[in-house]
C-alpha positions in Angstrom: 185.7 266.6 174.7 182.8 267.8 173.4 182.3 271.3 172.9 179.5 274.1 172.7 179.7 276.7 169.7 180.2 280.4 171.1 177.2 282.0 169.3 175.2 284.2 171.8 176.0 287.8 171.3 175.5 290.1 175.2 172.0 291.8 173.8 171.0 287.9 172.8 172.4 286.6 176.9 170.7 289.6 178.5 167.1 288.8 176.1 167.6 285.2 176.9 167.9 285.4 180.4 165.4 288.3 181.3 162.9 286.8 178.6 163.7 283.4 179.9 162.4 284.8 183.7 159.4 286.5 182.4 156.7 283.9 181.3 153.3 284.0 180.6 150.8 282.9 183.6 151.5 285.9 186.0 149.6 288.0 183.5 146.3 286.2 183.7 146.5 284.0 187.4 147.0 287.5 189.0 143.0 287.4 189.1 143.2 284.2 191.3 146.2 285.7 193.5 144.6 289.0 193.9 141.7 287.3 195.4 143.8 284.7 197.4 146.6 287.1 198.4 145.3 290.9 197.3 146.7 292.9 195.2 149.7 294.0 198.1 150.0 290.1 198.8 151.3 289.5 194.9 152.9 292.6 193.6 154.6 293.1 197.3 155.4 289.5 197.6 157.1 289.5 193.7 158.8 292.8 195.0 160.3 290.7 197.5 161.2 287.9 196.0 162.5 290.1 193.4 165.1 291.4 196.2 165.8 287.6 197.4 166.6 286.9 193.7 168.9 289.2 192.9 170.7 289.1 196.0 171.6 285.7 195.1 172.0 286.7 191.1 175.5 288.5 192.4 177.1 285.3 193.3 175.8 283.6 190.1 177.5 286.5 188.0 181.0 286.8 190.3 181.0 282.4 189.8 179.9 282.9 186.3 183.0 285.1 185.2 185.3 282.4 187.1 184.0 279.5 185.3 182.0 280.2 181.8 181.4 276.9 181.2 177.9 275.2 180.5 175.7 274.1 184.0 176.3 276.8 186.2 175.4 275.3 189.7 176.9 272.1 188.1 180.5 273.8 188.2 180.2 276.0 191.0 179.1 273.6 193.5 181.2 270.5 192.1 184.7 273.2 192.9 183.1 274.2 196.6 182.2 271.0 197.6 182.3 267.8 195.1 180.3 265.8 193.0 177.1 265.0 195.2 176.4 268.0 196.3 176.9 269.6 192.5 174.4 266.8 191.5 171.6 268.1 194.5 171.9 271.8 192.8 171.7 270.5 190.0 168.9 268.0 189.9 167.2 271.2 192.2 167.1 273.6 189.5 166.7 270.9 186.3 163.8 270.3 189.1 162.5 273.4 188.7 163.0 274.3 185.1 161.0 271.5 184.5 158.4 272.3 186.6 158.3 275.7 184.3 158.5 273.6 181.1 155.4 271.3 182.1 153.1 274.2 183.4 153.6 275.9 179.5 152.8 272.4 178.3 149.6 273.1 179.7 149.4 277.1 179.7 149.8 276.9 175.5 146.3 275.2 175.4 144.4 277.1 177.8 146.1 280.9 176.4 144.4 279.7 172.9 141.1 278.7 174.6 140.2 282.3 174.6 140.4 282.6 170.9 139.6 279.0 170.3 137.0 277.7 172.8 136.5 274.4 170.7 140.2 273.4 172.3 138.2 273.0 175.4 136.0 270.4 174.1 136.0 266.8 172.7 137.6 263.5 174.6 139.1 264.6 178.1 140.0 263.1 181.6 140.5 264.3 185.1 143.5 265.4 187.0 142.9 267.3 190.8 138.9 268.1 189.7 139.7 269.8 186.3 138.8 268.1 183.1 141.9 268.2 180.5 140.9 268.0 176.9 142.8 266.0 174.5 142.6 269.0 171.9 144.3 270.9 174.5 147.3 268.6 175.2 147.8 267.8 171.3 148.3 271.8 171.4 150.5 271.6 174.2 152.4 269.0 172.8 152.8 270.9 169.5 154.1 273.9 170.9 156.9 271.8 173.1 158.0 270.6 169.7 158.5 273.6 167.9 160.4 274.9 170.7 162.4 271.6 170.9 163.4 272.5 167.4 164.6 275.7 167.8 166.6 274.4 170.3 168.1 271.5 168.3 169.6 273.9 165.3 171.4 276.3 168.1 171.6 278.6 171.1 172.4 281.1 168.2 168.9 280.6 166.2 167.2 280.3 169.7 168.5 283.6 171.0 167.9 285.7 168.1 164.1 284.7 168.1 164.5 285.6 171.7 165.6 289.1 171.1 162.6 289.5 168.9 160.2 288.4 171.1 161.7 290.1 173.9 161.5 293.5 172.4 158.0 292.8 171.3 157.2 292.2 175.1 158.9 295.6 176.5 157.0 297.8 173.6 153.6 296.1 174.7 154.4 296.0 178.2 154.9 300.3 178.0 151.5 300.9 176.2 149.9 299.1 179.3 152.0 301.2 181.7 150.8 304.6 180.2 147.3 303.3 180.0 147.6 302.2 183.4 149.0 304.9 185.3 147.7 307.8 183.0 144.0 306.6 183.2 143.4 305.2 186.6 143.7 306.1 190.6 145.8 305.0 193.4 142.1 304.4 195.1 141.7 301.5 192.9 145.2 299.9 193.9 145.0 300.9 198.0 143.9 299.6 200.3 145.7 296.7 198.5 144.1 293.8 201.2 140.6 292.9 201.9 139.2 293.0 205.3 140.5 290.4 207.1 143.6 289.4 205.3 147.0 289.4 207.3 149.1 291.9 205.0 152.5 290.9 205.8 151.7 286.7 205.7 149.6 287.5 202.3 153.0 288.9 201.1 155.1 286.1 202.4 152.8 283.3 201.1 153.0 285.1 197.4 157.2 284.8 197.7 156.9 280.9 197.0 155.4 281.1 193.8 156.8 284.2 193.1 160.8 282.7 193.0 159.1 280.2 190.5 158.1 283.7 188.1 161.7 284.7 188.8 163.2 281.4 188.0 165.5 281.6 185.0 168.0 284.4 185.7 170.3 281.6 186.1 170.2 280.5 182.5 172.9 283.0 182.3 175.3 281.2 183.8 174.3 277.8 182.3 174.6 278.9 178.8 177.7 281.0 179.5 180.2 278.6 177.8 178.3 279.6 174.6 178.8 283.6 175.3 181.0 285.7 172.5 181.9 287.9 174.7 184.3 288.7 177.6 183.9 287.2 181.3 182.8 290.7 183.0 179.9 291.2 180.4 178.4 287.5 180.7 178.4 288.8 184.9 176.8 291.6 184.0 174.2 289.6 181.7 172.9 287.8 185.2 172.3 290.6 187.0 170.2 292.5 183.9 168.6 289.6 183.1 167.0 289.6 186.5 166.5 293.4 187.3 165.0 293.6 184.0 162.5 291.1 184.5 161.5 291.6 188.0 160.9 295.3 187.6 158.6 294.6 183.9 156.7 291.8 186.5 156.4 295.0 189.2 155.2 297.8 187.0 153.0 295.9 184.9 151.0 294.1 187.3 150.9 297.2 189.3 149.2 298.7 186.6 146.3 296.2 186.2 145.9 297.3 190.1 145.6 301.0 189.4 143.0 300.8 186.3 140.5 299.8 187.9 140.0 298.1 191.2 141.7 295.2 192.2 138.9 293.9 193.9 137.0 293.5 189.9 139.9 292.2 188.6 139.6 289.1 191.4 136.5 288.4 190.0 137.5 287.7 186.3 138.8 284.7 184.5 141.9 286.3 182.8 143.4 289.0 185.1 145.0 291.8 183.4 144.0 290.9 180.0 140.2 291.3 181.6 141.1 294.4 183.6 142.2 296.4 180.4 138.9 295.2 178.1 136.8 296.4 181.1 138.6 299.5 181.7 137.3 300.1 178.4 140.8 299.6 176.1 140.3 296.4 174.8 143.2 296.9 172.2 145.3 296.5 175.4 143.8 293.7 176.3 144.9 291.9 173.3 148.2 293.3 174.0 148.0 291.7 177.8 147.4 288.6 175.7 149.9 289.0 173.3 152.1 289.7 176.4 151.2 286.4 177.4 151.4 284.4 174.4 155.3 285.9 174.2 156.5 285.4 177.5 155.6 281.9 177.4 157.2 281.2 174.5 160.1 283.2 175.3 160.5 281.3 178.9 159.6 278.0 177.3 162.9 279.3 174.7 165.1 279.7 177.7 164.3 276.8 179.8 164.2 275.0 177.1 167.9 276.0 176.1 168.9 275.6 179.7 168.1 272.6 180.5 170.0 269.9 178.2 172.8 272.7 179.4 172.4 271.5 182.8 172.0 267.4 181.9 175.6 267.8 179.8 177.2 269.3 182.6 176.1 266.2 184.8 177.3 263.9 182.1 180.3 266.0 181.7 181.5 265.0 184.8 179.7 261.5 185.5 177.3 262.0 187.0 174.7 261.4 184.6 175.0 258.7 181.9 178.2 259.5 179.5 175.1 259.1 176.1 173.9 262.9 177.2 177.8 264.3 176.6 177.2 263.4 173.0 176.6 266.9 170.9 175.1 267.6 167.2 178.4 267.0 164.7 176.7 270.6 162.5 175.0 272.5 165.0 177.2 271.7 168.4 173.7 271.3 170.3 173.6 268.6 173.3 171.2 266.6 171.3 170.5 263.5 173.5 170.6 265.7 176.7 167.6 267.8 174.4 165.6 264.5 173.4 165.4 263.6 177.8 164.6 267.5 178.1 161.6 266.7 175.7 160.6 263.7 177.5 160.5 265.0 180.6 158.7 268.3 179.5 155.7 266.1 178.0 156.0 263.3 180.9 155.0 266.2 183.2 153.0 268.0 180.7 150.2 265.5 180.8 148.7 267.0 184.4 147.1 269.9 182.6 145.5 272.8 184.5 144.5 271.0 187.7 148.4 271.0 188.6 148.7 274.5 187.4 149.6 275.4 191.0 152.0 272.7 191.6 153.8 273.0 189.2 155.0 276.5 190.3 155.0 275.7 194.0 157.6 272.7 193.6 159.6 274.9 191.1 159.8 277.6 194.3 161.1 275.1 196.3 163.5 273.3 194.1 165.4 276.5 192.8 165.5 278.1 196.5 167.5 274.9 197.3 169.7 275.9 193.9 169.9 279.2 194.8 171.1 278.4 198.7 173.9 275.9 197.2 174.8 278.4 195.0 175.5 281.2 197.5 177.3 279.0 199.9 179.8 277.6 197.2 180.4 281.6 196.5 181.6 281.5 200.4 183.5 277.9 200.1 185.1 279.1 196.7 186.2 282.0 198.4 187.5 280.5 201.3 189.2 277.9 199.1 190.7 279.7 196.5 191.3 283.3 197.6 193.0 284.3 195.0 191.1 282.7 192.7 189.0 286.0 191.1 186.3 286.7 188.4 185.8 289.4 186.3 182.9 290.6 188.2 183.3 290.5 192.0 180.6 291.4 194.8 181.9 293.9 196.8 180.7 292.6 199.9 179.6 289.1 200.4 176.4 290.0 203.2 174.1 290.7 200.4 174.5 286.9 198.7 174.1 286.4 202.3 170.9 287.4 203.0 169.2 286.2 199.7 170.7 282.9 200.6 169.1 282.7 204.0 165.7 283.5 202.5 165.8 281.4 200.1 166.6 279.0 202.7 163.2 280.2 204.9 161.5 279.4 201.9 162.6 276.1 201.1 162.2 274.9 205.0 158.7 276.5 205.3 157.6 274.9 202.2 159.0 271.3 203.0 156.6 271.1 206.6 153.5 270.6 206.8 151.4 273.0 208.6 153.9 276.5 207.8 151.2 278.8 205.7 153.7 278.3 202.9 153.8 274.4 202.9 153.4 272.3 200.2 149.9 270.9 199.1 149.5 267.8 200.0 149.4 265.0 198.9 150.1 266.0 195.5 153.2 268.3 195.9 154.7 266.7 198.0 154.0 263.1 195.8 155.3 265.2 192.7 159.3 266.2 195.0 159.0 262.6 195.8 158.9 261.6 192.0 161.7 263.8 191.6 163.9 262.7 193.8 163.7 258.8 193.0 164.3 259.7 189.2 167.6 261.8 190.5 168.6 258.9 192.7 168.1 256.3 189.9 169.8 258.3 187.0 172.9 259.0 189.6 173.4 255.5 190.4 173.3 254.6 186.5 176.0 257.2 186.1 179.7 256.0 185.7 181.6 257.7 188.7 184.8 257.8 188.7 187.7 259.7 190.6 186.2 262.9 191.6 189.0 264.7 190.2 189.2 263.5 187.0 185.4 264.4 186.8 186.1 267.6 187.9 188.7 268.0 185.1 186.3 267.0 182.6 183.6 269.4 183.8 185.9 272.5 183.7 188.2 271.9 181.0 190.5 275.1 179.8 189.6 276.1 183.5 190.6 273.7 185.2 194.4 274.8 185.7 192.6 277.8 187.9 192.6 275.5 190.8 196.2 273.3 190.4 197.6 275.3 192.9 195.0 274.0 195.4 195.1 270.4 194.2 196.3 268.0 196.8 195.4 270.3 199.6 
């Protein structure tokens, strides 16, 4: 069987994971949200969804220390309820991952724009009204690469860049907190709506793409057959990773609010790196930038890692095509799963800025559909196996319950037409459809098999957990 190399130390889980959630556009779209949502609608509504997230975090880290194997949702839900249901969660959340990896694809090119305007020039076409430069993809497509590689030669290499970048981010993050707080007025923050706007819908509209920001605590989990260390701490990893990142998302776009008035920073182009330069520190805006330019590389590292994670799992236990089980003979990376990763990235990649926006609405609604099969398989597990126990274990089971059930409002009020937090259509809804097909095809393709054998396959070592439930 093939076999991941245990190489990630719990500083290097922890930096992957939070780092991995914390990417780059909800430093410079906050301009566009402010003025959609108001400065309440997005910080209240990532406050929120913050909440949802790590309510459903705890049964990610009690499953986690149960079953440290690569794919996460893959394992979880293929014990609670078999092998289709593992392949909805999974294809949900590679779904969404995805939908993160495309949107950097594009948010590369147009970071570098503001250094380099040329990018934005030359030979282009048209996607949703917005022109897309071919400077700007080859950029795009550049960047993908070189984080494709880093992938490729290990989760070791990848998560030691990771802890780099990460601790780059915090110290940058703190000088913008300072300036922020110490320099500005809680008039320019409140009141945090404009006349008109429905506070509490502003706030559950913003909760959509907010679980998008938020997406990638669950790397964690996926990458925790690779973990060098013992079952409690990779729990403990998930629920850092995501406390971490929602909180740095929280207090930094807060600040942005509180140095000048949101109302300004609406108006501009870049959001908080235009609110520090006209606040009058433009060193800081450079360091919003920077800020940017490291947490998408950082969440296009983790993804990245992630997702071939996720694909092996699948093929693990047939449900994929046996070719992505196959890993790298020197560096113990899924390689094949990597080189579909890559091809999906760029397939998607392609749309540029004009799908900016859909990319992180269909990432909300495919990893609240992860996140709801996740929780419920905590509760079947449970139920199944009761004396089956983690490391880490939630003391009570109504707080997994509560994120679950939002998550669950979210993915419903997305799916209809008409709810304030539907899909756009056409093109959302086109894009899940797209999805979906591709899952159906690649499942058929995949060899079967007994579902128990599969399942034997896909745990492993950890398989003997369950044999006194086998048969029953």
């Amino acid at each position: 069987m093939a076999q991941l190399k245990k190489g990630i130390s719990f500083t290097g889980l922890v930096s992957l994971g939070a780092a991995g959630v914390i990417g780059s556009s909800w430093i410079y779209t906050n301009s566009k949200f402010f003025a959609k949502y108001g400065a309440g609608g997005e910080i209240f509504g990532l406050a929120a969804a913050t909440v949802i997230a790590i309510f459903v975090a705890l049964s990610y880290a009690e499953l986690a220390t149960i079953f440290p194997r690569a794919g996460g949702e893959v394992v979880y839900t293929f014990v609670a309820y078999g092998s289709k249901v593992s392949f909805v969660a999974a294809w949900a959340l590679i779904g969404a991952y995805l939908s993160s990896l495309a949107f950097y694809v594009t948010a590369s090119s147009l970071l570098l724009s503001k250094l380099f305007p040329q990018l934005a020039t030359g030979p282009f076409y048209t996607i949703a009204g917005v022109d897309v430069h071919l400077p700007e993809i080859a950029f795009g497509v550049a960047i993908t690469i070189l984080v494709f590689l880093f992938n490729y030669y290990g989760a070791s290499l990848a998560s030691g860049i990771q802890q780099i970048m990460f601790a780059g981010m915090i110290i940058v993050g703190a000088a913008l907190v300072f300036a922020g707080f110490g320099h500005g007025s809680l008039a320019n923050f409140w009141p945090a709506w404009d006349p008109g706007m429905d506070p509490m819908m502003s706030v559950l509209r913003f909760i959509l793409p907010a679980m998008t920001f938020l997406t990638g605590f669950e790397l964690v989990a996926v990458l925790a057959e690779e973990a060098n260390m013992s079952a409690r701490k990779i729990g403990i990893s998930v629920i850092m990773s995501i406390v971490l990142a929602g909180a740095f998302y929280v207090i930094v776009l807060l600040s942005s609010a509180w140095v000048i008035p949101w109302q300004e920073t609406a108006k501009f182009s870049m959001g908080t790196i235009d609110a520090f330069t006209a606040a009058g520190f433009p060193l800081l805006g450079y360091g919003a930038f920077a800020i940017s330019v490291l947490g998408l590389l950082t969440s296009f590292l983790g993804l990245f890692a992630a997702t071939p994670r996720l694909i092996l799992s699948l093929a693990r236990s047939n449900m994929l095509p046996k070719a992505f089980v196959k890993t790298h003979p020197k560096y113990a990376t899924p390689t094949n799963a990597l080189w579909l990763t890559l091809a999906f990235t760029l397939g998607f990649g392609w749309l540029g800025k004009g799908a900016l926006v859909w990319f992180l609405d269909m990432g909300g609604f495919t990893v609240a559909i992860a996140w709801v099969l996740t929780v419920v398989s905590l509760f079947k597990i449970r139920s199944k196996y009761p004396d089956l126990k983690g490391a880490y274990r939630v003391s009570t089971l109504a707080l997994p319950f509560i994120g679950g059930l939002a998550a669950i409002a979210v993915a419903a009020g997305t799916l209809f037409p008409g709810t304030t937090i539907s899909l756009e259509w056409p093109y959302e809804y086109a894009m899940l459809v797209v999805w979906t097909v591709a899952g159906f095809v690649l499942y058929k393709m995949a060899p079967k098999g007994d579902d128990e054998n599969n399942l034997k396959e896909l745990l492993g070592e950890y398989y003997d957990l369950l044999q006194p439930k086998v048969g029953k």
